[in-house]
PABAZA-797121 format. One record per residue (C-alpha): residue in one letter; x, y, z. Coordinates in steps of 0.2 Angstrom, whole numbers, plus 5000, padded with zeros to 4 digits. Layout:
aXYZ/...
END
This chain:
x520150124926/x520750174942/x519250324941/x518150164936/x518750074952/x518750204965/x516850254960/x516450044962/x517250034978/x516250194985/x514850114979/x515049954988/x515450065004/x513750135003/x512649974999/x513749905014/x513350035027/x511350025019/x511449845022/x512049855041/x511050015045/x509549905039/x509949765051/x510249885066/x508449945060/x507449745065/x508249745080/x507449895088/x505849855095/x504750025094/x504150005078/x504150205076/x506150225077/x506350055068/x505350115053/x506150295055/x507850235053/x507250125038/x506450275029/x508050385033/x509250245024/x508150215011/x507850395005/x509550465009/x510450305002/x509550304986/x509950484984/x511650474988/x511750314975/x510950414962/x511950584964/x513450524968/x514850654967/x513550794962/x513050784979/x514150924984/x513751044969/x512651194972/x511951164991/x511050974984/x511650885001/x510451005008/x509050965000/x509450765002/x509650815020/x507950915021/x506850775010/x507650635021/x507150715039/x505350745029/x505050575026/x505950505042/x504850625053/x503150555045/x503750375044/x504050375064/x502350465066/x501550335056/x502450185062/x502750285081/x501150185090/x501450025081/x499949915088/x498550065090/x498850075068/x499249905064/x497649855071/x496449965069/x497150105057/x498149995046/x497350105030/x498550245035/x500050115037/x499850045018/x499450225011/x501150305019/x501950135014/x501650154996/x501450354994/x503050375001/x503850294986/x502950424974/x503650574985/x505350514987/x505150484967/x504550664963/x505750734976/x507350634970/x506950684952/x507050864957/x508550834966/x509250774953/x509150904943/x509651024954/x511551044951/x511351094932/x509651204935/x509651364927/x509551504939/x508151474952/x507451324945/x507751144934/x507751144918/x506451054912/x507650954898/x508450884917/x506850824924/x506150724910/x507650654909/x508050584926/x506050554930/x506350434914/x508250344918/x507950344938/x506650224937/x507650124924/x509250124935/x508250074950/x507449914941/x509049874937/x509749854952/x508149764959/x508449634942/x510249604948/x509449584964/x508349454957/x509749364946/x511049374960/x509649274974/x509249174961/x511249114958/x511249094975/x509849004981/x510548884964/x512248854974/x511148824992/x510448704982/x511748594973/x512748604990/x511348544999/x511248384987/x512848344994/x511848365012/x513048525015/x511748655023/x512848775029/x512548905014/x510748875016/x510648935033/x512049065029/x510849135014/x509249145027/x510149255040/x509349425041/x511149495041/x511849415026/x510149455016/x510249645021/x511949695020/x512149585000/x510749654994/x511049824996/x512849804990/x511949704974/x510749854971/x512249984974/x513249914960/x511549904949/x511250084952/x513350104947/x512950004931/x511350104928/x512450274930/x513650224919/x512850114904/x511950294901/x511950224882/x510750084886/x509650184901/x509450314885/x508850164873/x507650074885/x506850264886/x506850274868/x505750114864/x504550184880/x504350324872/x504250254855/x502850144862/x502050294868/x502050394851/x501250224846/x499650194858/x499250404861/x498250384846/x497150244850/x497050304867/x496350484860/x495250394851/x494450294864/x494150454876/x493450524860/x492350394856/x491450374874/x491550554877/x490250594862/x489150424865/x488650504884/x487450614876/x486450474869/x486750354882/x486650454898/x487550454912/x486250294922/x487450174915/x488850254922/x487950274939/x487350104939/x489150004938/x489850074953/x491550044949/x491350214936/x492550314944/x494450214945/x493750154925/x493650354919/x495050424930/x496250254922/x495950314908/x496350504909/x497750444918/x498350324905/x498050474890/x499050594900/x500550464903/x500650424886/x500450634883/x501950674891/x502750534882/x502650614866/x502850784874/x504650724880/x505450874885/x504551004874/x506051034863/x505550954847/x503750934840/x502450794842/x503050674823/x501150664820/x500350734805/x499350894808/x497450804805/x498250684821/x498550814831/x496950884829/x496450744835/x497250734852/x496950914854/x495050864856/x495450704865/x496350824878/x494750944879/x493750794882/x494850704897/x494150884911/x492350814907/x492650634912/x493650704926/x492250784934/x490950634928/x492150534941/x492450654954/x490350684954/x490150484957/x491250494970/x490350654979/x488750574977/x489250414988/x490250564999/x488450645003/x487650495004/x488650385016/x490050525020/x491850535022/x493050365024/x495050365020/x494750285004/x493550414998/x494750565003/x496050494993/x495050474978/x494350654980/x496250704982/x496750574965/x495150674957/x495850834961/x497750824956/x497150724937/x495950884935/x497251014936/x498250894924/x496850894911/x496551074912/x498451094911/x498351024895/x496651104888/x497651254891/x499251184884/x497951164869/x497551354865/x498951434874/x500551374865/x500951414850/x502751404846/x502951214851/x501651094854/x500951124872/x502351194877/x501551274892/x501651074899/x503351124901/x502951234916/x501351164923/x502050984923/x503551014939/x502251124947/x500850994947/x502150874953/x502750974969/x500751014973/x500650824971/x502150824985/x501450944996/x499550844996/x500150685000/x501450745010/x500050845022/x498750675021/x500050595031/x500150735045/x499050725060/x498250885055/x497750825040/x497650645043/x496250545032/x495650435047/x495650615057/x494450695046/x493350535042/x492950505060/x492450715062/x491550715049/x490550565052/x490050615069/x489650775062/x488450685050/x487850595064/x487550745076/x486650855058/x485550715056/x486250655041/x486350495048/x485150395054/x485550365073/x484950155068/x486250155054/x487750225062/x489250145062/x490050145079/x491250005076/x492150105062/x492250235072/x493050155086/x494050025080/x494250045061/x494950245060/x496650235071/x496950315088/x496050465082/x494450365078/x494550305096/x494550495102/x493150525093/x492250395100/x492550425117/x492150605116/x490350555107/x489950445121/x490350565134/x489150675125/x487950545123/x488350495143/x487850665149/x486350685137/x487150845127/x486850765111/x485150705103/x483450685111/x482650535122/x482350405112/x483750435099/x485350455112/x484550265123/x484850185106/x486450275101/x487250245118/x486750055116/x487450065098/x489150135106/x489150025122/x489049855108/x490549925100/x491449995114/x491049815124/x490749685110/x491849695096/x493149855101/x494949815107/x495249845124/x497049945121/x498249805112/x497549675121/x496949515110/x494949495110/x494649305114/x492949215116/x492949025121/x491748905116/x491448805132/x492748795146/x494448835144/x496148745144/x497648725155/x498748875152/x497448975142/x498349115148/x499749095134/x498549125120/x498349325128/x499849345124/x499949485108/x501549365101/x500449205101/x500849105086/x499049105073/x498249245070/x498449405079/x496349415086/x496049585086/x494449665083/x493449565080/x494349455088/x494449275089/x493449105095/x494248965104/x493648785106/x494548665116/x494248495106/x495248315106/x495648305086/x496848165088/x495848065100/x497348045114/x496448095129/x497148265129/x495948425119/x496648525107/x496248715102/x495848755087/x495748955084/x494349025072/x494349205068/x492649305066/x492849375050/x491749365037/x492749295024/x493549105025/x495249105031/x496348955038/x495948885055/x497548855066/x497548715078/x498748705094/x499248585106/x500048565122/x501748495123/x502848415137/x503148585144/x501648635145/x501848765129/x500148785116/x501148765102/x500248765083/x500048605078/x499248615061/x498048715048/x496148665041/x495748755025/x494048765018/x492848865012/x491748965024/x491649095034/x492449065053/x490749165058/x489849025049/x490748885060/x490748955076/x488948955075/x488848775069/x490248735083/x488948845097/x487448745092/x488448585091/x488548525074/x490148455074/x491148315079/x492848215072/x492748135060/x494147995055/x494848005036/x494047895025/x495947885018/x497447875029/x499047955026/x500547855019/x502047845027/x503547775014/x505147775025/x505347955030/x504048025020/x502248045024/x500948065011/x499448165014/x497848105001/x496948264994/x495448214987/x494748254973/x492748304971/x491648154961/x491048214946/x489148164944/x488948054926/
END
């Protein structure tokens, strides 16, 4: 008991100095250090939580220490020029953001397994198990999370009935909600670590729902694999959404593969005529494999390289040399049923590592080598000069976009590239996108529709309230909505999708503050033409608002149905 108690309590200790890391983290304003100290709680934390006392066997603090400065060192790359990738290379903020969970999952799974390897490396018995409970002790303490908000949220609540708001307001704070949670999730990592009995079951029905659907998943690869020859392969061509539909489900047939698989140690359950069966669904998965990778090369020659595309070439790439794992596991084992799985599987994962690990470098950056090689394109005469996108380049692929783009123009500047009539029309192209639509540096990109307002100089400010305006920026219109005499601003984004309109008004101080939202459904681009040409005007509600005491009711009106 006392053992029990001492473990809780260390626990508790490292969820609490998570928690108070975490807040020290949203209170530093460069985004790179704040989101470095972040990734460096995170991935050390969870480690610790996960390890516990086996962190000091066999040189494992070591590796903890190595995989957290890896993932720190990136994250404040990343993160480092906050407004440059949040604006205009925000594909590279999401990517990190979400592929450093599946590194610091792989890693940690090794990691794991480290203090009882045999030798050099981890048993492979150690790695399926802990890439199975780790992600079972981590949903635990996110539901404990959940259930423990939930309890109190349902205290705010009945307090606040009595008009008591004090827990409400405690429960908002950024400190309370920090520091509690990660205690919370601490102590559901404990109970995950300790309750090895039901971590073990809730593996056991996975599994079991995997020895369950690996057949009808065979099957199905089976089936479409031998109807291509008398179908063809336009259909496929044709959908343009081929490649995620064929690469899901190689993915999904190697999943549930590696679920029957387990770790290697006992046979597949299946009778022999079943296994014969998945054998031929696991030489058809390489075909379907390259049938996607080809549709994603075809739109790679025709329109060239984008972020999006190089990750799909790289998710292409590391699900083929899976599926030729396992065609090899086919005819190479012989003892046990693809037994050679057992040591292509932890290298796969580490070359996974090393590939997303390097895509997130600025030597290998994605929005790097988009932006090379679409100039390149433009300069082989791949592109068209009249088709070339100079707006992605400049304000769509991060700071090294931008570079890029200034070193084209001053090419284009000097005449070096292209010919006469080609560089006038690239240089205008580059001049519209550079001068038009581009950011100038972090600054806001505003446009007013008629004169301005009194104090229009608050609405440059990057910490405006509304939406942030940067490329393409944002239209303003000075209008009086509540006919009082005094114009409103109502703020309408140039994108082509519909989005809300924010309103602002002046108050006693002389502050634009918002004052409201209109929803509806076009386009801002579509308005602020309208709004140019002057086709608008107030309109007074055909129903007013109700006003019952303290309460106002707003009338949402409901479309007439012709009879």
């Amino acid at each position: 008991m006392l053992t029990l108690e001492r473990s809780v309590k260390t626990y508790l200790v490292i969820g609490l100095v998570q928690g108070l890391l975490l807040w020290l983290s949203t209170a530093i304003g460069e985004p790179g250090v704040r989101y470095g100290l972040m990734t460096a709680v995170l991935v050390g934390g969870i480690n610790l939580l996960l390890l516990d006392e086996n962190i000091r066997q066999r040189g494992t603090v070591w590796r903890v220490l190595g995989l957290t400065a890896v993932m720190t060192s990136i994250s404040a790359w990343v993160f480092w020029d906050g407004d440059e990738y949040w604006r205009s290379g925000s594909w590279l903020v999401g990517s990190w953001t979400f592929f450093a969970v599946v590194v610091t999952y792989v890693c940690t799974v090794f990691i794991l397994s480290w203090p009882t390897r045999e030798e050099r490396y981890p048993r492979y018995q150690d790695l399926f198990r802990h890439a199975w409970d780790t992600v079972f002790i981590v949903l635990l303490g996110l539901l404990l999370n959940g259930v423990f908000w939930a309890l109190l949220l349902l205290w705010g609540g009945l307090f606040k009935m009595l008009g008591i708001v004090a827990l409400n307001k405690l429960f908002s704070t950024d400190g309370f909600m920090y520091v509690s949670s990660a205690m919370v999730f601490a102590l559901g990592v404990h109970m995950g670590r300790e309750k090895d009995r039901v971590i073990g079951l809730l593996r056991g029905i996975l599994l079991a729902l995997c020895r369950f659907l690996l057949p009808l998943s065979a099957l199905i690869v089976i089936v479409f694999t031998f109807a291509l020859p008398f179908t063809g392969l336009e259909p496929i061509w044709d959908t343009g959404y081929s490649t995620p539909i064929m690469l899901w489900l190689v993915a999904v047939s190697l999943f549930l593969l590696n679920g029957v698989f387990q770790d290697g140690t006992q046979g597949s359950g299946y009778p022999v005529w079943l296994v014969r069966v998945i054998d031929l669904c696991l030489l058809c998965l390489p075909v379907l494999v390259v049938l996607a990778g080809y549709s994603t090369w075809l739109r790679i020659e025709q329109y060239g390289l984008t972020p999006s595309r190089i990750l799909a070439m790289v998710l292409v790439l590391v699900i083929f040399v899976h599926s030729l794992a396992a065609v090899w596991a086919v005819f190479a084992s012989r003892a046990v049923w693809l037994g050679s799985l057992r040591a292509s599987n932890p290298l796969i994962a580490l070359l996974c590592v090393v590939v997303l690990l390097g895509l997130h470098t600025p030597w290998f950056s994605p929005l790097k080598l988009s932006a090379n090689n679409q100039v390149q394109r433009l300069l082989s005469g791949k592109t068209a000069v009249d088709t070339f996108d100079a707006d992605t380049l400049r304000n769509r692929l991060g700071p090294q976009g931008k570079q890029a783009y200034d070193a084209l123009l001053v090419q284009v500047e000097q005449g070096l590239v292209l010919t006469g009539p080609q560089r006038q029309v690239l240089l205008k192209r580059l001049k519209e996108a550079g001068s038009g639509n581009g950011p100038r540096g972090s600054e806001r990109l505003l446009e007013w529709i008629g004169p301005k307002v009194e104090g229009s100089e608050q609405f440059e400010d990057k910490g405006f309230d509304g939406q942030l305006c940067l490329a393409p920026g944002c239209a303003l219109w000075a209008v009086d909505l509540d006919q009082d005499g005094q114009p409103e601003v109502l703020q309408l984004p140039k994108n082509k999708w519909s989005e809300p309109l924010h309103f602002f008004k002046r108050d006693a101080q002389g502050k634009w503050r918002r004052a409201g939202t209109y929803l509806g459904d076009e386009s801002a681009l579509e308005l602020i033409e309208k709004i140019r040409q002057g086709n608008v005007k107030v309109v007074k509600p055909t129903y007013q608002s109700l006003q019952i005491g303290e309460v106002e009711l707003t009338p949402k009106l409901e479309k007439l149905r012709k009879p």
